[in-house]
FIPAVEX-504378 format. One record per residue (C-alpha): residue in three letters; z, x, y. Coordinates in steps of 0.2 Angstrom, whole numbers, plus 5000, padded with zeros to 4 digits. Layout:
N
+-------+------+------+------+
! zator !    Z !    X !    Y !
+-------+------+------+------+
!   ala !    Z !    X !    Y !
...
+-------+------+------+------+
//
This chain:
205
+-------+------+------+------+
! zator !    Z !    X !    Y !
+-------+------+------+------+
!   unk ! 5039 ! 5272 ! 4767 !
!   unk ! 5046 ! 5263 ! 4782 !
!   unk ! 5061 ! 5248 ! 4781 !
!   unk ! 5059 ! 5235 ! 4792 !
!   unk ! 5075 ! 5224 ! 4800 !
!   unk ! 5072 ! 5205 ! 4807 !
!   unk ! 5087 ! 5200 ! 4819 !
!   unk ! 5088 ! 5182 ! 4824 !
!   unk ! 5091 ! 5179 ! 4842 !
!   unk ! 5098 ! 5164 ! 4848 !
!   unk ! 5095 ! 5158 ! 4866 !
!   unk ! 5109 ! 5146 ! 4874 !
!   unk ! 5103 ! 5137 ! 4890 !
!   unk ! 5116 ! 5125 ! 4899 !
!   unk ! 5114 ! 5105 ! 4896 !
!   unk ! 5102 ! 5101 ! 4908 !
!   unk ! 5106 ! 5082 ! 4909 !
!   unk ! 5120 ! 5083 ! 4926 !
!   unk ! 5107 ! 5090 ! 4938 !
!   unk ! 5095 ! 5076 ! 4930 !
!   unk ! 5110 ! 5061 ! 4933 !
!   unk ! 5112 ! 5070 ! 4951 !
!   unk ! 5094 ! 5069 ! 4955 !
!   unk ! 5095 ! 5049 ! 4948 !
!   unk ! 5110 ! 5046 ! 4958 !
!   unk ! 5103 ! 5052 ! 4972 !
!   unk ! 5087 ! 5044 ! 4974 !
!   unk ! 5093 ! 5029 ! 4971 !
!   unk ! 5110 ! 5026 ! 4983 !
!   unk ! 5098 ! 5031 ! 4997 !
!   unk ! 5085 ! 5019 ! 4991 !
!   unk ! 5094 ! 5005 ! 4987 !
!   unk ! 5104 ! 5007 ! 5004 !
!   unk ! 5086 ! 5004 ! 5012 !
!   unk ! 5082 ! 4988 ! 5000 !
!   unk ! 5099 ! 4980 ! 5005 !
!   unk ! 5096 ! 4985 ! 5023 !
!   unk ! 5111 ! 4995 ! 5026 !
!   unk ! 5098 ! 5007 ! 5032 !
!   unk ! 5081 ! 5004 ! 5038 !
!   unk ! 5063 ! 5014 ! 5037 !
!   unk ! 5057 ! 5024 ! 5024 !
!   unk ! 5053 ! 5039 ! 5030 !
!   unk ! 5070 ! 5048 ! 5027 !
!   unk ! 5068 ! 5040 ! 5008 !
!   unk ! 5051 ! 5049 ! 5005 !
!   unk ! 5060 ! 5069 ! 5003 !
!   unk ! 5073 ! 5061 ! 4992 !
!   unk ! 5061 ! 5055 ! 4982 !
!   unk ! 5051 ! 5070 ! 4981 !
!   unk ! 5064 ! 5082 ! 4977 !
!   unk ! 5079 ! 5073 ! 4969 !
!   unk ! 5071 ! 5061 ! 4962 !
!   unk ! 5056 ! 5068 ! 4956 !
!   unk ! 5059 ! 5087 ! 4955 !
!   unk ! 5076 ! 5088 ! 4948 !
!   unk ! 5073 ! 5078 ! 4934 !
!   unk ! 5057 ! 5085 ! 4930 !
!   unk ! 5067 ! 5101 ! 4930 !
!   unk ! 5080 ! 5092 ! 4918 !
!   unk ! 5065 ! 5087 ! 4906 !
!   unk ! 5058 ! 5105 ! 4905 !
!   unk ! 5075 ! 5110 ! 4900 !
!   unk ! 5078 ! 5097 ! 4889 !
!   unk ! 5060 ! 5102 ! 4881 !
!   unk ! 5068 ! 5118 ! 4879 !
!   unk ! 5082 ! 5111 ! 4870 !
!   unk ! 5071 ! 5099 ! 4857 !
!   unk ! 5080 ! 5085 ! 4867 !
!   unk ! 5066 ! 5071 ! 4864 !
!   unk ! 5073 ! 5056 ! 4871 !
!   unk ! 5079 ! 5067 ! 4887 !
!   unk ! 5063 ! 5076 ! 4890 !
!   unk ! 5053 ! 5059 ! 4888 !
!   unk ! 5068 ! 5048 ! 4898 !
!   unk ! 5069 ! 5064 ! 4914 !
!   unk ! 5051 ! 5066 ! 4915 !
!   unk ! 5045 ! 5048 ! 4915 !
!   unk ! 5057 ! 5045 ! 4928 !
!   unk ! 5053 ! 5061 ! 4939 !
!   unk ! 5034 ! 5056 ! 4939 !
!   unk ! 5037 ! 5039 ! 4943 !
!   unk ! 5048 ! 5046 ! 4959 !
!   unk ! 5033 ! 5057 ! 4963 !
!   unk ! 5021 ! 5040 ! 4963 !
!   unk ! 5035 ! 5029 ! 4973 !
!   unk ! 5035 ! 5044 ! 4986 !
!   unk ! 5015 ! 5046 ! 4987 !
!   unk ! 5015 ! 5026 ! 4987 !
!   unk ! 5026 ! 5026 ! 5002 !
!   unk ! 5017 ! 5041 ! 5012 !
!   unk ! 4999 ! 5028 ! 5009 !
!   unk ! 5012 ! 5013 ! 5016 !
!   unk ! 5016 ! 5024 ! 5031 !
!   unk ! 4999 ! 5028 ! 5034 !
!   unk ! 5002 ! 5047 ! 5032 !
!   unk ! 4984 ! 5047 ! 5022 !
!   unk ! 4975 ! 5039 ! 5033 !
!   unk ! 4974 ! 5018 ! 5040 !
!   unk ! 4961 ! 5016 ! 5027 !
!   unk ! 4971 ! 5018 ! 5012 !
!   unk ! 4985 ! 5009 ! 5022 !
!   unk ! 4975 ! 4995 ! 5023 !
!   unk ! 4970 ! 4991 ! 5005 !
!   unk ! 4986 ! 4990 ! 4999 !
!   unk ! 4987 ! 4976 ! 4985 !
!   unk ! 5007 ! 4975 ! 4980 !
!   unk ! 5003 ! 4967 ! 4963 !
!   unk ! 4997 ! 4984 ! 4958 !
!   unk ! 5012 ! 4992 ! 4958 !
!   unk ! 5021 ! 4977 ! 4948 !
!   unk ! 5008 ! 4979 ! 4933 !
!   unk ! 5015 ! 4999 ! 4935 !
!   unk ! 5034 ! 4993 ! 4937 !
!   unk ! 5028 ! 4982 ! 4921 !
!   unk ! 5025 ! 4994 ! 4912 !
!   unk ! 5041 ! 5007 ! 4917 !
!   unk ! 5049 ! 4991 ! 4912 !
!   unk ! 5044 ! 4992 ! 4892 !
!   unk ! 5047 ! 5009 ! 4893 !
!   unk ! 5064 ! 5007 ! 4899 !
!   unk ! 5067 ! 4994 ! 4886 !
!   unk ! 5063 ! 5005 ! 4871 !
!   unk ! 5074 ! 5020 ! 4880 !
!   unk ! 5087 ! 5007 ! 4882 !
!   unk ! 5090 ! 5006 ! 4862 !
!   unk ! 5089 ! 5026 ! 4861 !
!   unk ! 5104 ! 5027 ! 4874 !
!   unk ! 5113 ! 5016 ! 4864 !
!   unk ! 5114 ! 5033 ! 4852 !
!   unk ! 5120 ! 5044 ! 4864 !
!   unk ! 5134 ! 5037 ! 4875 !
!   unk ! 5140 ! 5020 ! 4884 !
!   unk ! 5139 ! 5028 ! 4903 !
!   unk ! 5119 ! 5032 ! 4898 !
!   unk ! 5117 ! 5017 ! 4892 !
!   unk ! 5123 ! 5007 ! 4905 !
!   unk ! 5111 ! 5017 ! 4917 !
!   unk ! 5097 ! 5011 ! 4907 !
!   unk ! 5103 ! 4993 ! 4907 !
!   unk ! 5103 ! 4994 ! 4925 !
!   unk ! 5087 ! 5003 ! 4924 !
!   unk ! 5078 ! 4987 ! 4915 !
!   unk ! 5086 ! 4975 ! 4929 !
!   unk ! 5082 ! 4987 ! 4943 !
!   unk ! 5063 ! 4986 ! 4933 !
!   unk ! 5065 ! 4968 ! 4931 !
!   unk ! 5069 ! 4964 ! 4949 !
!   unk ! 5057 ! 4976 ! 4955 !
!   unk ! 5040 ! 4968 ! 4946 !
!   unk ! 5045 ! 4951 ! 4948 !
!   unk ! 5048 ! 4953 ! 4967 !
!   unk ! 5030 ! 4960 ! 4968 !
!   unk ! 5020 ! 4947 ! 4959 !
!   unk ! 5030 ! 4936 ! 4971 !
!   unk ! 5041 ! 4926 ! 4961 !
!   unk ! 5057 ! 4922 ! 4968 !
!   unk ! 5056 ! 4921 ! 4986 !
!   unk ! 5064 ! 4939 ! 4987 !
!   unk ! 5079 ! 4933 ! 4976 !
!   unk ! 5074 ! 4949 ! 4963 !
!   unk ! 5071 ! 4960 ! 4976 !
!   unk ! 5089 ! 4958 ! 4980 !
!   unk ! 5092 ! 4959 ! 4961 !
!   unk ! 5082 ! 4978 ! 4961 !
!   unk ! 5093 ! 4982 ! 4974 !
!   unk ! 5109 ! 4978 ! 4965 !
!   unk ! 5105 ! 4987 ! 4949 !
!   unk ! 5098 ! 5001 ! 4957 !
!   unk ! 5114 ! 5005 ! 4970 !
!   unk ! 5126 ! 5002 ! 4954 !
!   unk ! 5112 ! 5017 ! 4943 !
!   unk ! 5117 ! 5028 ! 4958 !
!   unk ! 5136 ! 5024 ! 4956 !
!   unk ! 5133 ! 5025 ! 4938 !
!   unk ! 5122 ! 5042 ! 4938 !
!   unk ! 5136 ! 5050 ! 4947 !
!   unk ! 5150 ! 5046 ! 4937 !
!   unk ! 5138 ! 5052 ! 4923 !
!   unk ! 5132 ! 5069 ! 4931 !
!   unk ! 5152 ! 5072 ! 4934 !
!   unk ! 5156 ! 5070 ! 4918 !
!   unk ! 5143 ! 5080 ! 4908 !
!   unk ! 5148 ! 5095 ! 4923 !
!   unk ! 5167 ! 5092 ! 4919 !
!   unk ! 5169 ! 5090 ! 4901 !
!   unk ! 5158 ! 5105 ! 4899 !
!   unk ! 5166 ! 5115 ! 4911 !
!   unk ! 5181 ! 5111 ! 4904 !
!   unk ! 5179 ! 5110 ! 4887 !
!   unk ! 5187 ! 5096 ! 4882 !
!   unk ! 5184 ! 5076 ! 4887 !
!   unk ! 5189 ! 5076 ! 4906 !
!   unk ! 5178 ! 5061 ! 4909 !
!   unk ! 5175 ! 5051 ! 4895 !
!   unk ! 5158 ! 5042 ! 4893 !
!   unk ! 5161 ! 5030 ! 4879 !
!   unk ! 5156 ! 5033 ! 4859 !
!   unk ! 5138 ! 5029 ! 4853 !
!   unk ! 5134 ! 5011 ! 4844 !
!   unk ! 5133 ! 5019 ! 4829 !
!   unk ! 5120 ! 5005 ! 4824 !
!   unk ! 5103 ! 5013 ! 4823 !
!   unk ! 5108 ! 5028 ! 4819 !
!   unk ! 5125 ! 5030 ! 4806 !
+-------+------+------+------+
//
């Protein structure tokens, strides 16, 4: 007659969230740098937005999958795929796909999709405030950079929100960073090296 032993086996895989933040921070100082014309073009923003903003966080939400992390797997890979379309939007602006595509663009498109990213960023918005003040803020800026950004393509304020977009999106970059070092310090550290601010404790007790 045979026994039989069961063993649990616990898996620990590191917090995925600081490469996520890096791959946001990124992304974004370079293309904000572009928006407020400290740079012109976008052909060096397309790799950026490929493979920081887009794979890196998709990385981050797979992890975060792994994790049973929700709200990150959700927040990481709805932003990484929406990096992946702004980079292949761009490539059709350049004409990398050919002058017909090039040709047919209609802007307006792109604000019903920054229209939507802009509910979705909403919602996320009151799930950050359950995690901690420096994500939070990142997704307030998120909603203006949102805000800005579908406004300016329906045409509606003479490019005042454009500049609006670019604002938020150079201080989610600032933000991001300060983020991404925090989760890599306190962690490495083990102790609060970089504090990021107590939930609000109002949705969820």
């Amino acid at each position: 007659m045979s026994s039989q032993s069961y063993q649990n086996v616990k898996i620990v895989s590191a917090d995925p969230s600081a490469i996520g933040l890096f791959g946001l921070a990124i992304v974004t100082l370079v293309a904000s740098s572009q928006k407020l014309e400290i740079t012109s073009g976008l052909s060096y923003v397309v790799p950026w937005a490929i493979f920081l903003g887009a794979f890196a966080q998709l990385f981050a939400c797979i992890q975060d999958a792994k994790h049973n992390n929700t709200f990150g797997m959700t927040a990481f890979g709805a932003y990484a795929f929406f990096w992946f379309a702004m980079g292949s939007s761009w490539l059709i602006k350049l004409g990398v796909f050919g002058p017909e595509l090039a040709s047919t663009i209609d802007v307006k498109q792109m604000g019903f999709a920054f229209l939507g990213y802009l509910v979705f960023t909403l919602f996320m918005t009151l799930g950050a405030m359950e995690t901690h003040k420096v994500l939070f803020t990142i997704f307030v800026l998120i909603d203006f950079l949102f805000l800005g950004l579908t406004l300016d393509s329906f045409g509606v304020g003479g490019g005042v929100f454009h500049t609006v977009a670019a604002i938020a999106e150079m201080g989610i970059a600032i933000v991001s960073l300060y983020g991404c070092g925090a989760a890599v310090l306190n962690a490495h550290f083990g102790r609060v090296f970089l504090p990021v601010g107590a939930p609000f404790k109002i949705f969820k007790k």
